[in-house]
ZAMARGU-4260 file (C-alpha; in steps of 0.2 Angstrom, whole numbers, plus 5000, padded with zeros to 4 digits):
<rodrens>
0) 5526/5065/4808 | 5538/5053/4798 | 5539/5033/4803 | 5552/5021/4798 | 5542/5005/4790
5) 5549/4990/4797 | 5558/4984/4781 | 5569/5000/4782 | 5575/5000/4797 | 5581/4982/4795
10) 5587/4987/4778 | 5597/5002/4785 | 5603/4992/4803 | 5605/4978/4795 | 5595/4966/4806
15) 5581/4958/4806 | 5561/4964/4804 | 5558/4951/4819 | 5569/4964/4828 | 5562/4980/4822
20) 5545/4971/4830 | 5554/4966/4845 | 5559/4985/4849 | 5539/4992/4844 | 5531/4978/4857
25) 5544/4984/4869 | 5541/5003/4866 | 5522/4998/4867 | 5523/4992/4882 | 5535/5006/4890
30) 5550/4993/4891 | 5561/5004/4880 | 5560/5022/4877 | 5557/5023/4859 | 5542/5034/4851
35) 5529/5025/4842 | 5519/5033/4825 | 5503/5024/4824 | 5497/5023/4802 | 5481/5011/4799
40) 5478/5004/4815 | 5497/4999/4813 | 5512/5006/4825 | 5528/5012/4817 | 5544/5018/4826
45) 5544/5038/4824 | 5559/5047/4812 | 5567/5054/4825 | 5583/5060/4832 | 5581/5052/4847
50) 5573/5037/4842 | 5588/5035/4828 | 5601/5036/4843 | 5592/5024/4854 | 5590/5010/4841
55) 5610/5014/4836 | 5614/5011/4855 | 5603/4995/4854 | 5612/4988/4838 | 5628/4992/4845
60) 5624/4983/4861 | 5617/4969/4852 | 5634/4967/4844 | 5646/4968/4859 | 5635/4955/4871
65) 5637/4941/4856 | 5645/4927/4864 | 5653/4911/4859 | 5638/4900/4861 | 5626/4910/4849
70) 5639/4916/4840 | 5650/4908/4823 | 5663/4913/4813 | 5664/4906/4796 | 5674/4905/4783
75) 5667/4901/4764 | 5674/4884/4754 | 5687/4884/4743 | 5674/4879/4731 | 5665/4895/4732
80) 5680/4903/4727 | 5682/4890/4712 | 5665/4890/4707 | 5660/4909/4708 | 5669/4923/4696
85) 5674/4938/4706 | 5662/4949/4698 | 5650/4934/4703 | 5656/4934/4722 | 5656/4952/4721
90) 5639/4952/4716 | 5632/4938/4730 | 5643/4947/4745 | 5633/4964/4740 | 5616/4954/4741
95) 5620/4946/4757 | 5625/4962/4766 | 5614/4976/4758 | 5597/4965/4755 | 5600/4947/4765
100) 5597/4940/4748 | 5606/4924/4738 | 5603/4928/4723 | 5595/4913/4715 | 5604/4912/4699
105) 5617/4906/4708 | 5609/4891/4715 | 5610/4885/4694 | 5628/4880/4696 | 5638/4865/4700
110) 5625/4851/4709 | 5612/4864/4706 | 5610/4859/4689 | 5611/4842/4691 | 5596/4845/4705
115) 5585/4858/4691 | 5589/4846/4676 | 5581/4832/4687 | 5567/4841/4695 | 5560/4849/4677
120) 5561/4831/4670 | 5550/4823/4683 | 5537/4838/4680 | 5537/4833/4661 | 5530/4814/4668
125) 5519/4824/4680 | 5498/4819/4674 | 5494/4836/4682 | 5498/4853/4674 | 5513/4862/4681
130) 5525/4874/4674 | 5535/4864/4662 | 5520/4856/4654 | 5510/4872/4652 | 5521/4881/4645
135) 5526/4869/4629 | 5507/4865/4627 | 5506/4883/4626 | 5521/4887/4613 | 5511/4870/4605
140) 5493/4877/4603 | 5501/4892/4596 | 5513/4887/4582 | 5501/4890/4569 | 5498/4909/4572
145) 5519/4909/4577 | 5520/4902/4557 | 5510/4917/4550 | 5521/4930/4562 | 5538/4923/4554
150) 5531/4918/4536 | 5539/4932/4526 | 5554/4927/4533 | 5568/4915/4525 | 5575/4911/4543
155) 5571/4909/4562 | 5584/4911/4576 | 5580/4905/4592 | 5587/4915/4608 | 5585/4906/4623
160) 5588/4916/4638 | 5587/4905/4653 | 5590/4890/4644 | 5592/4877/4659 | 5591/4860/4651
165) 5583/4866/4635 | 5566/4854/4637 | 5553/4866/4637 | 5557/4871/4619 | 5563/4855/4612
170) 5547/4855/4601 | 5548/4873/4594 | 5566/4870/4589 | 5559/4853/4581 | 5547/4864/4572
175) 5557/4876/4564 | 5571/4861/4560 | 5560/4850/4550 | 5551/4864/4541 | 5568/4873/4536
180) 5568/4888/4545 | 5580/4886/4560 | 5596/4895/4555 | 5603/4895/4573 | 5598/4891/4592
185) 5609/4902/4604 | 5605/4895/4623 | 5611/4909/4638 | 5612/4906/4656 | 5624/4912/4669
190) 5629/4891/4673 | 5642/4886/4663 | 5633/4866/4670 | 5617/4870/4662 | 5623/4876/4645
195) 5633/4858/4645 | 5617/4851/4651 | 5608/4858/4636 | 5620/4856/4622 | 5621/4837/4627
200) 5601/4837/4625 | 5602/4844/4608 | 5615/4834/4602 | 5605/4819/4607 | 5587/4824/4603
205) 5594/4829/4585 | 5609/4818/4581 | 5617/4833/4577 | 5606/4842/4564 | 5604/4857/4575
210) 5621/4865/4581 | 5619/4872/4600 | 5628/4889/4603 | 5630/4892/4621 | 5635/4910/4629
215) 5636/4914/4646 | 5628/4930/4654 | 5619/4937/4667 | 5602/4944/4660 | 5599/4956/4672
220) 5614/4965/4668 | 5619/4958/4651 | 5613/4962/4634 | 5615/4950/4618 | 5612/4959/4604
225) 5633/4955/4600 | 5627/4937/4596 | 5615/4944/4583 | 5629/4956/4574 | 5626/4942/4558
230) 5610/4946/4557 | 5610/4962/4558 | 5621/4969/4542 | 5628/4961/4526 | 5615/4957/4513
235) 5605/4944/4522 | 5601/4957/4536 | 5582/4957/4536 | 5578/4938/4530 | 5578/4932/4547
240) 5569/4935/4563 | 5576/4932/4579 | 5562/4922/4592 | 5567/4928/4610 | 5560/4915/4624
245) 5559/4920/4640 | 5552/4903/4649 | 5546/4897/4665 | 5544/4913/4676 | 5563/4917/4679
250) 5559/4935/4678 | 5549/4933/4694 | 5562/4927/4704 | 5572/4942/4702 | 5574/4957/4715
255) 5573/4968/4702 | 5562/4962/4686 | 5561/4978/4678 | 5580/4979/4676 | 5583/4963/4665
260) 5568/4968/4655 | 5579/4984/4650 | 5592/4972/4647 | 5579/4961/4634 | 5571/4977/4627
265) 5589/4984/4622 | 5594/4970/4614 | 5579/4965/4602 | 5578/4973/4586 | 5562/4980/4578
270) 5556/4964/4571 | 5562/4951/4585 | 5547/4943/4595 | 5549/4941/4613 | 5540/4924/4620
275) 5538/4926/4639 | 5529/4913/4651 | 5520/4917/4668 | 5511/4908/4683 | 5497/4921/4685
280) 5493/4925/4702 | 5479/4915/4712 | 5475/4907/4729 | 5481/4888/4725 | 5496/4897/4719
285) 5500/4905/4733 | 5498/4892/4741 | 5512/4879/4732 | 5530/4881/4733 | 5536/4869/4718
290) 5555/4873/4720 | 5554/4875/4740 | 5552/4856/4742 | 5562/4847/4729 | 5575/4858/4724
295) 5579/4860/4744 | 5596/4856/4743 | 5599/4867/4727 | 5591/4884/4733 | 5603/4879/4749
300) 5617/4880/4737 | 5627/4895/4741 | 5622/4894/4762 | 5631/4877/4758 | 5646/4884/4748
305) 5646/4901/4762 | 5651/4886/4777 | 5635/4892/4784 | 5627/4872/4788 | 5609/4868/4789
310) 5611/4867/4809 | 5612/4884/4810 | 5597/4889/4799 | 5578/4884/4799 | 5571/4886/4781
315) 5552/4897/4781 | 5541/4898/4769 | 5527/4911/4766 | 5518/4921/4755 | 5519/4939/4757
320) 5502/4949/4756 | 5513/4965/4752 | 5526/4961/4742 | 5514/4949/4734 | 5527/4935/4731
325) 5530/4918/4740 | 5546/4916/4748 | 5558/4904/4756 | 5571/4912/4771 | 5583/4903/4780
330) 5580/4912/4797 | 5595/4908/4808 | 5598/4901/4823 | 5613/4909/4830 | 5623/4925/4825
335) 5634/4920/4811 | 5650/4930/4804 | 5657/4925/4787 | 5675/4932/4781 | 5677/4932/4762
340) 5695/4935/4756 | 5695/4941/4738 | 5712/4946/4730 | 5722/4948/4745 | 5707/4956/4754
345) 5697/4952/4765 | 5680/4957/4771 | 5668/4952/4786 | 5647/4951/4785 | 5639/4948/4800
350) 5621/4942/4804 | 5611/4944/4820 | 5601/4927/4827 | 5584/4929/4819 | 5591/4939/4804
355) 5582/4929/4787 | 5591/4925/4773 | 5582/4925/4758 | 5585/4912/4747 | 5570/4910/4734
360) 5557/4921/4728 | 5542/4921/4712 | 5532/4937/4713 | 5513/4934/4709 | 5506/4943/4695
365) 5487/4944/4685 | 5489/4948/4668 | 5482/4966/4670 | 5500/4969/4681 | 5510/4959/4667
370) 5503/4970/4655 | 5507/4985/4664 | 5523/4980/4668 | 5528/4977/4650 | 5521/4992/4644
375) 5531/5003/4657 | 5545/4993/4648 | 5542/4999/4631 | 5534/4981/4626 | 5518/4978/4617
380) 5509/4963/4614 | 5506/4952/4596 | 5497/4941/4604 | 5492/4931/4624 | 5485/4918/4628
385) 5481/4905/4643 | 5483/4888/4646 | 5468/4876/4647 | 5468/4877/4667 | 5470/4894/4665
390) 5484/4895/4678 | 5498/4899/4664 | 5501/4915/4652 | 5509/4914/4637 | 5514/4932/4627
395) 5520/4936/4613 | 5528/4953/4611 | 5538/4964/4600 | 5547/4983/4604 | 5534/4998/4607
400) 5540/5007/4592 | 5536/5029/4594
</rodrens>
């Protein structure tokens, strides 16, 4: 027999998997008249026809009995609207009502910056590792071997992605500058606030000897090989060597990884080297939630921006055996329905009381399941490496060529 796992049903009724529990205890304890599927000592609800018209009566009913003490209508901030693109809202209103997800490049904008440009300089004064310090003693430890991989070339660029404040890579553009190489340093992030943020930090850290060219796109969707078009014909094309960095473990807070790996892998050329950082999975680890804590009010952003207050919200934190990934929900208080009005039209999202909002996620990897992962996205590696605590990966990698 086929079972519904909890996840889809909230996925496909839009509630939450506290709800989907709810409805199995009470069918477990003949309180509701739905039939169970037992799979590993665990119970399911059963595929059925009449266990499908049951739970659409109960969601139904749910909706009609909200009343005006558990229930809110909000509308978002004229900010949002002044802040966000369309394509962006678009993007963020299809999260919230498909996957009950903000998706976290968009906690990177306006006071968000500020708050991530603050937060990664007090790691830098940090004694004990963290992310930001392992990954520029990494790119350190490894420049020599970096200078043998780009010797035959005139040039170096220097593609950013993620750029944030710039500070992780402040010593490898300071490399390449003094020794003659860099040619450019392209920085690209979908805040408009952090690329300021980072051409300000250029300009000062190199009085100008290094120009800071700053594009905005969305990795996982967006490709940048355009920016490279130079490079690429003319009768330079082939002295310089284009140095992708991919810092930090962004890719890990992604829904969907795989799908801005596409977007890297169609964009590098057959020489470019692909730099990627990674927190490899462990029980401290799982334990620590570096962004949940002091970047509070930034991964709150958007809630903020929605007109959903803090009131109506607890924030949760967890690491997912499953999904292997630590997480950060706002689980909500009360039953909550947001209007967005976008060119004329308007459009209505609703949340149930108990329904969890996800608001922050870094999926845990070892290095086997990096390596797979890269290799299922046509990536090979040059060369990886550990930091001394042995928390932190460093790759270097090129296009898996047939």
């Amino acid at each position: 027999m086929k079972y519904f796992k909890n996840t889809e049903l909230a996925k496909i009724y839009n509630v939450s998997e506290k709800s989907v529990r709810n409805w199995i205890q009470a069918a477990d304890e003949q309180k509701l008249d739905i039939e169970l599927f037992e799979h590993k000592n665990k119970k399911f609800i059963a595929n059925t026809a009449k266990n499908t018209s049951t739970i659409e009566d109960l969601v139904s009913k749910g909706k009609k009995y909200k009343n005006s003490r558990g229930y809110k209508r909000v509308q978002p901030k004229e900010k949002f609207y002044r802040l966000y693109s369309p394509k962006q809202i678009i993007d963020i209103i299809s999260n919230m009502d498909i996957y009950h997800e903000s998706p976290v490049q968009y906690t990177y904008f306006n006071s968000g910056a500020e708050r991530w440009d603050q937060y990664t300089r007090h790691l830098l004064k940090e004694d004990a590792s963290n992310a930001l310090t392992n990954t520029v003693n990494l790119l350190d430890i490894n420049m020599n071997y970096v200078d043998e991989l780009v010797a035959n070339y005139a040039n170096v660029n220097i593609i950013d992605l993620g750029v944030g404040n710039a500070l992780p890579v402040r010593g490898f553009i300071d490399h390449f500058q003094k020794n003659g190489k860099l040619k450019r340093y392209i920085g690209i992030d979908i805040s408009q606030e952090l690329l300021d943020i980072a051409n300000k930090n250029i300009n000062d850290w190199f009085d100008g000897k290094v120009k800071f060219e700053g594009y905005i796109r969305d990795i996982v969707y967006e490709r940048f090989d355009d920016l490279l078009v130079a490079e690429s014909f003319g009768s330079g094309a082939g002295s310089t060597i284009n140095l992708v960095l991919f810092l930090g473990g962004t890719l890990s807070n992604f829904r969907e990884p795989n799908r801005a790996l596409a977007s890297i892998h169609d964009s590098l050329g057959k020489n470019d080297l692909l730099f990627f950082t990674k927190k490899l999975d462990n029980e401290k680890a799982r334990r620590f939630f570096e962004l949940a804590s002091p970047g509070r009010q930034a991964i709150e952003l958007v809630l903020d921006l929605m007109n959903i207050d803090s009131s109506c919200y607890t924030l949760d934190q967890l690491f997912d055996e499953n999904k292997k990934a630590r997480e950060v929900y706002a689980t909500l208080n009360v039953a909550i329905s947001v209007e967005f009005e976008l060119e004329g039209q308007k459009r209505v999202i609703e949340f149930n009381k108990g329904d969890r909002i996800l608001l922050w996620r870094a999926k845990h990897q070892s290095i086997i399941d990096i390596i797979e992962q890269f290799d299922e996205s046509n990536l090979e590696f040059v060369e990886a490496i550990r930091s001394i605590d042995q928390t932190y990966l460093l790759t270097i990698s090129k296009l898996k060529l047939s």
